[in-house]
N, CA, C and O atoms as a GROMACS GRO file, in nm:
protein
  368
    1UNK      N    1   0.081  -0.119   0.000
    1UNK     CA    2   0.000   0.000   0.000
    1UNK      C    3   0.086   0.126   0.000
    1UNK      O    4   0.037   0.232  -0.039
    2UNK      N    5   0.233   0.119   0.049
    2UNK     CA    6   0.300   0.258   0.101
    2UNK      C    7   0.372   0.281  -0.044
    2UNK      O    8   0.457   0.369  -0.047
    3UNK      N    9   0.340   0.199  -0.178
    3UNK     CA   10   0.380   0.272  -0.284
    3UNK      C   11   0.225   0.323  -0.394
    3UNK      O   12   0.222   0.344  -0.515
    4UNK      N   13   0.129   0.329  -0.305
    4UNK     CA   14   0.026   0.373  -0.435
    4UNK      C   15   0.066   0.563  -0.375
    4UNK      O   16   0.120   0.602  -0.271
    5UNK      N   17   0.013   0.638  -0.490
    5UNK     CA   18   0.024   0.771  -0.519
    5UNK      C   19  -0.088   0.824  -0.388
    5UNK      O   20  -0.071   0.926  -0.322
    6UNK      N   21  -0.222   0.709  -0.371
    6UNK     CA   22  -0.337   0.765  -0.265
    6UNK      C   23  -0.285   0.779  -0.133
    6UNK      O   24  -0.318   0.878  -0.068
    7UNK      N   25  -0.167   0.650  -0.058
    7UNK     CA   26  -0.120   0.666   0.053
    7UNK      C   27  -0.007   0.761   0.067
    7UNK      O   28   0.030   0.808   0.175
    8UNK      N   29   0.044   0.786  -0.045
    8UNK     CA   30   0.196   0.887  -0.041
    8UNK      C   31   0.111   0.997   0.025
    8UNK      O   32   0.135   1.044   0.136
    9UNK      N   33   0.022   1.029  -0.046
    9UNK     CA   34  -0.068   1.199  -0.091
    9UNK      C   35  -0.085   1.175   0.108
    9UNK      O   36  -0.015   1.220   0.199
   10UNK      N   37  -0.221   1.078   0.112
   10UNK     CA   38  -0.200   1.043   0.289
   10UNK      C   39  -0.119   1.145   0.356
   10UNK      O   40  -0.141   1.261   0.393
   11UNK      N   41   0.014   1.036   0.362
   11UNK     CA   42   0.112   1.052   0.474
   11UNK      C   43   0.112   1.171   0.442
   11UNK      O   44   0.025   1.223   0.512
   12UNK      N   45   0.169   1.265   0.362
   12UNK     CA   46   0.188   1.374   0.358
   12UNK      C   47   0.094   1.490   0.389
   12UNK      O   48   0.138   1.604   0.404
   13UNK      N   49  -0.015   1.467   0.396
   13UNK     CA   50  -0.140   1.547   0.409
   13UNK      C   51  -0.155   1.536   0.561
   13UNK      O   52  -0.175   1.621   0.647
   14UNK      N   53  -0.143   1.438   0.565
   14UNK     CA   54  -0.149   1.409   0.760
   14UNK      C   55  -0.008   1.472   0.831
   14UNK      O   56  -0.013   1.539   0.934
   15UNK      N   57   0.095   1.447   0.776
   15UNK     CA   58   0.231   1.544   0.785
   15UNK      C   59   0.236   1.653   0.798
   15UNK      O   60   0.292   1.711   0.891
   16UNK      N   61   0.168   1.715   0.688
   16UNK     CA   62   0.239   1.842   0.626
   16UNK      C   63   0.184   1.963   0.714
   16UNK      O   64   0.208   2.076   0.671
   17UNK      N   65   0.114   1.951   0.830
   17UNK     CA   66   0.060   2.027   0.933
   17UNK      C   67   0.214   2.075   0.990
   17UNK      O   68   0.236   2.195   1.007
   18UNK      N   69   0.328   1.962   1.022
   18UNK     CA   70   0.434   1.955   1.106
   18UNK      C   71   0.567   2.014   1.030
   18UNK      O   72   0.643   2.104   1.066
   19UNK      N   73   0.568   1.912   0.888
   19UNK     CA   74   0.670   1.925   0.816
   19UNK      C   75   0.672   1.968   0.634
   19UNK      O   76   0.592   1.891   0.582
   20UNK      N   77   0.712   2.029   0.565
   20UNK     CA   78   0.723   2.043   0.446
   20UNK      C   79   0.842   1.961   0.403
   20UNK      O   80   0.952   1.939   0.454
   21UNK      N   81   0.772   1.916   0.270
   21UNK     CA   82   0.833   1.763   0.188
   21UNK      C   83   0.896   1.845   0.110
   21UNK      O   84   0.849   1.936   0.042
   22UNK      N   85   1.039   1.799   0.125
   22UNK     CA   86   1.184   1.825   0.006
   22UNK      C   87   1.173   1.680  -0.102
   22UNK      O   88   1.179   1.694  -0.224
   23UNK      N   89   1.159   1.552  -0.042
   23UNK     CA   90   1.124   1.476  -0.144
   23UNK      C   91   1.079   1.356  -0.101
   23UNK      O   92   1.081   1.355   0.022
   24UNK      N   93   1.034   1.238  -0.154
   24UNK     CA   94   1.010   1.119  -0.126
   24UNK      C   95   1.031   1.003  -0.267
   24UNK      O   96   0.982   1.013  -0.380
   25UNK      N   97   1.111   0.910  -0.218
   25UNK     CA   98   1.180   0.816  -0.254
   25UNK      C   99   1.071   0.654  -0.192
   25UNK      O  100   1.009   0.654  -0.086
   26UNK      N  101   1.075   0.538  -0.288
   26UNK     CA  102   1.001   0.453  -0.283
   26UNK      C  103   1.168   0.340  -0.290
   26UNK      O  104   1.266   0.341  -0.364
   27UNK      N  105   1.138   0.279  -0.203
   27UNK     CA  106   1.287   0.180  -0.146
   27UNK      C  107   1.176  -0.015  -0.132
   27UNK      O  108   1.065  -0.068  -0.126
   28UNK      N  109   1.275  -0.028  -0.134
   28UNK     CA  110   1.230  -0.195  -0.106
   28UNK      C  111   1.344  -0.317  -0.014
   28UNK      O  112   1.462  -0.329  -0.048
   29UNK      N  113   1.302  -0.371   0.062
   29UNK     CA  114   1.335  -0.415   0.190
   29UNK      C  115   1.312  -0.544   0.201
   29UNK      O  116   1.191  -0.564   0.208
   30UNK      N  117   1.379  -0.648   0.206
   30UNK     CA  118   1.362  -0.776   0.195
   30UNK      C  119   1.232  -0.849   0.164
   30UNK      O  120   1.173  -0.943   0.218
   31UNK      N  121   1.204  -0.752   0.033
   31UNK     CA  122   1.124  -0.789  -0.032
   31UNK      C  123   0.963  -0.733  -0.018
   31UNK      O  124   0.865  -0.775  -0.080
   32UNK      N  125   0.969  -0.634   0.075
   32UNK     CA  126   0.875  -0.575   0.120
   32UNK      C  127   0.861  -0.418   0.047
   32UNK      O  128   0.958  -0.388  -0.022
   33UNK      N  129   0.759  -0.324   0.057
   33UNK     CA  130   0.777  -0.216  -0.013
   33UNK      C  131   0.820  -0.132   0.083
   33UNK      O  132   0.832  -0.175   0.198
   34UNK      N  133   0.852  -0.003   0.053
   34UNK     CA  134   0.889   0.124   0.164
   34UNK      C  135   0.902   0.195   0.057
   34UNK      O  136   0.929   0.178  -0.062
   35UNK      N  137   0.854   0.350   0.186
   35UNK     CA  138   0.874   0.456   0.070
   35UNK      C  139   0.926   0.549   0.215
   35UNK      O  140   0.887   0.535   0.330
   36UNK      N  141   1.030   0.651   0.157
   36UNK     CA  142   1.124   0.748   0.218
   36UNK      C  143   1.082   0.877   0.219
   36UNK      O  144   1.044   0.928   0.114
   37UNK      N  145   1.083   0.936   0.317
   37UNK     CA  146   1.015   1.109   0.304
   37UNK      C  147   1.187   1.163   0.318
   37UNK      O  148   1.273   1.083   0.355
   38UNK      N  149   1.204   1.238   0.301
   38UNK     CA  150   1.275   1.427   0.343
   38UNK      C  151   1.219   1.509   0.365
   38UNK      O  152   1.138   1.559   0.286
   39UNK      N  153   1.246   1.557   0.500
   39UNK     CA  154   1.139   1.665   0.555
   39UNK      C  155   1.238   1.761   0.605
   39UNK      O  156   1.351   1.727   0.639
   40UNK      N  157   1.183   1.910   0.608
   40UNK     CA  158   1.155   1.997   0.715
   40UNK      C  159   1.059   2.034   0.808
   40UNK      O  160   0.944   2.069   0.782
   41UNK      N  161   1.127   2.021   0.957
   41UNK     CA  162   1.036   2.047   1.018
   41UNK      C  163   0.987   2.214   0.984
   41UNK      O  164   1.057   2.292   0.919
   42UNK      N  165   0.842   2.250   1.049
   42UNK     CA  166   0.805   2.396   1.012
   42UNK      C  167   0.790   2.439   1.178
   42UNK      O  168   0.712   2.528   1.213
   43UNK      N  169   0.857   2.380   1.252
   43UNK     CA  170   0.888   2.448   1.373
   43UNK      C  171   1.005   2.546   1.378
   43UNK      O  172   1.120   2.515   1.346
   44UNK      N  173   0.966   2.671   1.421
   44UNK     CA  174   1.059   2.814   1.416
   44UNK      C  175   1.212   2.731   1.473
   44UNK      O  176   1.226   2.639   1.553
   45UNK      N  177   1.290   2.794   1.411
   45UNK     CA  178   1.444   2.774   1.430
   45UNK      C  179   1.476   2.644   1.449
   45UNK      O  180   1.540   2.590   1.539
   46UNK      N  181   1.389   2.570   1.285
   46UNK     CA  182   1.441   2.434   1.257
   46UNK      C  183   1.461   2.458   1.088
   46UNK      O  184   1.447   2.374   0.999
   47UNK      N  185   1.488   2.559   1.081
   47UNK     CA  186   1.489   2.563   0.908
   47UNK      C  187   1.614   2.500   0.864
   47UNK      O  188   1.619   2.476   0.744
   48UNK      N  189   1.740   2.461   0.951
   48UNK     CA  190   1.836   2.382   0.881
   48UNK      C  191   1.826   2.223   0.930
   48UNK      O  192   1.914   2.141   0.902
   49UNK      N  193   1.716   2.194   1.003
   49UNK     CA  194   1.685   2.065   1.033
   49UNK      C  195   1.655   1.985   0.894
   49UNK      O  196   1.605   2.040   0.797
   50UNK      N  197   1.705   1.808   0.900
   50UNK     CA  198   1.600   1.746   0.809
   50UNK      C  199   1.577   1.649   0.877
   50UNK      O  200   1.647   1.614   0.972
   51UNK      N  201   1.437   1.571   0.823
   51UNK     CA  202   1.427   1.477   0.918
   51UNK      C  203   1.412   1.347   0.792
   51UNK      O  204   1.345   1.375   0.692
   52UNK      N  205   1.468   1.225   0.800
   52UNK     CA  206   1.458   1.157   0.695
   52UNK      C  207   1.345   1.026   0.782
   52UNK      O  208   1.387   0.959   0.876
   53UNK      N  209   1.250   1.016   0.746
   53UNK     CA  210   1.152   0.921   0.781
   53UNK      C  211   1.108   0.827   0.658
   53UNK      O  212   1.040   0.854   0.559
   54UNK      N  213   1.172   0.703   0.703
   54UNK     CA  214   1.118   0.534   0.597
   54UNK      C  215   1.021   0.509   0.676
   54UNK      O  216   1.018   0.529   0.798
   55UNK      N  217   0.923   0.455   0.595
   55UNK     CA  218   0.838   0.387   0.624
   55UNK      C  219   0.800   0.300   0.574
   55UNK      O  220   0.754   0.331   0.464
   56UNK      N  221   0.786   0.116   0.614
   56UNK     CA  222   0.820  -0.034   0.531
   56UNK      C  223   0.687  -0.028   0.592
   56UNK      O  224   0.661   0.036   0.694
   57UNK      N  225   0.567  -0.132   0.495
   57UNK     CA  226   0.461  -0.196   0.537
   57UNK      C  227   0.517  -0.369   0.463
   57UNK      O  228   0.592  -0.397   0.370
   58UNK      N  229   0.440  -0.449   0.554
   58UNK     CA  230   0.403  -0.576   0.562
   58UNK      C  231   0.321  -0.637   0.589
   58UNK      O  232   0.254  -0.568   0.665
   59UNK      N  233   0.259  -0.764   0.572
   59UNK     CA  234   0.112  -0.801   0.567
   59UNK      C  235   0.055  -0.742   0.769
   59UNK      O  236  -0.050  -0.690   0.807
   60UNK      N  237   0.161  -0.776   0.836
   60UNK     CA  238   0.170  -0.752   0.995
   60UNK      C  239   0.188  -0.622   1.046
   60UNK      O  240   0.161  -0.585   1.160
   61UNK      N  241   0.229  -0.566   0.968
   61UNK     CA  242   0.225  -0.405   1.016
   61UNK      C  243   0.336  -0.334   0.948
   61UNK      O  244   0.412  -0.383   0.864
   62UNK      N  245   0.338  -0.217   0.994
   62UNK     CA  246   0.417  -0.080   0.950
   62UNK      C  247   0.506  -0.050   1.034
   62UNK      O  248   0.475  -0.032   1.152
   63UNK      N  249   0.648  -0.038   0.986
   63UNK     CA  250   0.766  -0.002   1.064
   63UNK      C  251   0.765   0.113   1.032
   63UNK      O  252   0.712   0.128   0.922
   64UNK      N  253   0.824   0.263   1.107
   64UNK     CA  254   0.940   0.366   1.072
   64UNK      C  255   1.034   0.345   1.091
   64UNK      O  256   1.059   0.229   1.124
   65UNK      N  257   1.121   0.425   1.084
   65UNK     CA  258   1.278   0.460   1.114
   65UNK      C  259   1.297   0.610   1.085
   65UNK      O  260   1.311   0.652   0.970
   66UNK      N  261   1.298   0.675   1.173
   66UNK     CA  262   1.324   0.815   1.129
   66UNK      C  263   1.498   0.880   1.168
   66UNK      O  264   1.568   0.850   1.265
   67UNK      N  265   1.523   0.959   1.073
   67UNK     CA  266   1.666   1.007   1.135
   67UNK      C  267   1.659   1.153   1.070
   67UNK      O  268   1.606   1.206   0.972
   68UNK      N  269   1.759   1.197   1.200
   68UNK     CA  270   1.780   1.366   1.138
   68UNK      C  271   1.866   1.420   1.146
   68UNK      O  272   1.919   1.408   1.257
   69UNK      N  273   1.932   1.501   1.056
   69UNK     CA  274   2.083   1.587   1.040
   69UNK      C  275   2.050   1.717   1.008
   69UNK      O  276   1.933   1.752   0.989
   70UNK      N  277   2.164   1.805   0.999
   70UNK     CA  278   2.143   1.936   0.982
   70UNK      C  279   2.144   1.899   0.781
   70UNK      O  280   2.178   1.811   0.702
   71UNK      N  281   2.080   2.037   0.784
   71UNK     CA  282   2.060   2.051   0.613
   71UNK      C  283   2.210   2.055   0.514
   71UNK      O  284   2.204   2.009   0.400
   72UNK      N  285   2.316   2.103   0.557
   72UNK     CA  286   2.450   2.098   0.520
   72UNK      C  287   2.507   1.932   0.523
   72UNK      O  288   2.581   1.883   0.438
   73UNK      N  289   2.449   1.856   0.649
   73UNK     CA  290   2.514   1.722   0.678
   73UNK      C  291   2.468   1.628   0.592
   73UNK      O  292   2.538   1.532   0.561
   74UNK      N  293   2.295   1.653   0.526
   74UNK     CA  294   2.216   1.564   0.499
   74UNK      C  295   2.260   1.456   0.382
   74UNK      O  296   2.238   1.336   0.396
   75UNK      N  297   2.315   1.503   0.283
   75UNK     CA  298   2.409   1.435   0.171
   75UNK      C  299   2.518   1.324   0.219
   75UNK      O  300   2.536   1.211   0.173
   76UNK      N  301   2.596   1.400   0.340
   76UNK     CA  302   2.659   1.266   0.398
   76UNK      C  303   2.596   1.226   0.451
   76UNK      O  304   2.578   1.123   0.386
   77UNK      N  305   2.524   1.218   0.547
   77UNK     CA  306   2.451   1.086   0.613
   77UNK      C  307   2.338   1.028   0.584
   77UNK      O  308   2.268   0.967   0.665
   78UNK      N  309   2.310   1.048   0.428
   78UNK     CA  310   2.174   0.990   0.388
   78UNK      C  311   2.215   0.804   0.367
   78UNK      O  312   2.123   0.722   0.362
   79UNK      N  313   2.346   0.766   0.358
   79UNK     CA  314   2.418   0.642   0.340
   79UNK      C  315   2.385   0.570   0.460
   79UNK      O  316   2.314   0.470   0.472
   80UNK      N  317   2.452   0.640   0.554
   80UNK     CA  318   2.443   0.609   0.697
   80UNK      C  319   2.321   0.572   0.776
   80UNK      O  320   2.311   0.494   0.870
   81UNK      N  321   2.189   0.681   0.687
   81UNK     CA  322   2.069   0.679   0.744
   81UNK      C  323   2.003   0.534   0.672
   81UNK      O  324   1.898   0.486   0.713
   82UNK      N  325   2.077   0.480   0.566
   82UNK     CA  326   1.993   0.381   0.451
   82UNK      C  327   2.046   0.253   0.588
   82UNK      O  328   1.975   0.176   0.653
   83UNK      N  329   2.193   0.273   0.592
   83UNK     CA  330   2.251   0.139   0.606
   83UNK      C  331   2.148   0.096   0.776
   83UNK      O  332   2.123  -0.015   0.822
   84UNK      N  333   2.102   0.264   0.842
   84UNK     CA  334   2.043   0.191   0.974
   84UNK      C  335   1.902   0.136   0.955
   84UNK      O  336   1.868   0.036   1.018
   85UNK      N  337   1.794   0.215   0.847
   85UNK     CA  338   1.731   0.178   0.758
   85UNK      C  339   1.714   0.014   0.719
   85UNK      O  340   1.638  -0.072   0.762
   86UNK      N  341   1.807   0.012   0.630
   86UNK     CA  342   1.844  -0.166   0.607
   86UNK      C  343   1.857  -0.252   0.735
   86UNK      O  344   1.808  -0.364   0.717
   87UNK      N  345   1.901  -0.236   0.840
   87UNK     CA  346   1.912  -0.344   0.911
   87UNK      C  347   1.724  -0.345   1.019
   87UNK      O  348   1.701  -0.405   1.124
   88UNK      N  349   1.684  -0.309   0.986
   88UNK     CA  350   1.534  -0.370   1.047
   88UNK      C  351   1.514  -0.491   0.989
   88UNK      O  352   1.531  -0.517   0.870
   89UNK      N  353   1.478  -0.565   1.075
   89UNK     CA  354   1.400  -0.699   1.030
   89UNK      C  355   1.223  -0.677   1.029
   89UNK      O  356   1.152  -0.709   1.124
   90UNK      N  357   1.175  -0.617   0.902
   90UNK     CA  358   1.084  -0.630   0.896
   90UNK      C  359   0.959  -0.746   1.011
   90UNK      O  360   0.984  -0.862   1.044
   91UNK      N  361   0.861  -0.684   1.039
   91UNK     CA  362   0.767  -0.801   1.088
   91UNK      C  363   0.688  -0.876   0.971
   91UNK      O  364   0.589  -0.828   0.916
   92UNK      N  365   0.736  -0.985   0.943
   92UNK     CA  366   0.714  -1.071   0.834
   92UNK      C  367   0.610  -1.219   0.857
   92UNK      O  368   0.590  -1.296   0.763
   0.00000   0.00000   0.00000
C-alpha cells in the first residue's frame, strides 16, 4: 500500500501540518515495499533541520525509522541513514 500515489498523498497530508516535503523516494526491503520522506520540520528555528523518515509496510504491520541531520550534513549521512534503515528486520 506505502507505494500507491493515494497513501503517499495520505502521509503527507497528515504530515504536512508539522513538516514540508523536500522529497520522497520509494525503497524496497527484503522484499517488502517502503517509501522514504525528506522533511523539514516547520517548527521556528528548525529551518536547517532534516528529518529523513522510511516507512516499510508488511502483511503484519508498518515499521518507521526516522533520522535527522542538519541541512549541510544531509548528503553525507543519507548512506548512513539507509545502512540503519536496512538493518530492520521487517515483521514478516
Amino acid at each position: 500500500m506505502v507505494r500507491t500515489q493515494e497513501w503517499i498523498d495520505l502521509a503527507k497530508n497528515t504530515m504536512s501540518v508539522i513538516f514540508d516535503f523536500k522529497e520522497d523516494t520509494p525503497f524496497e526491503l527484503a522484499g517488502f515495499n517502503g517509501h522514504e520522506f525528506v522533511a523539514m520540520p516547520k517548527q521556528p528555528g528548525a529551518e536547517n533541520v532534516r528529518l529523513v523518515l522510511s516507512m516499510l509496510e508488511t502483511p503484519k504491520g508498518r515499521t518507521a525509522v526516522s533520522c535527522v541531520a542538519d541541512e549541510k550534513a544531509l548528503d553525507e549521512m543519507l548512506p548512513t541513514f539507509r545502512i540503519i534503515r536496512d538493518g530492520v528486520t521487517p515483521p514478516a
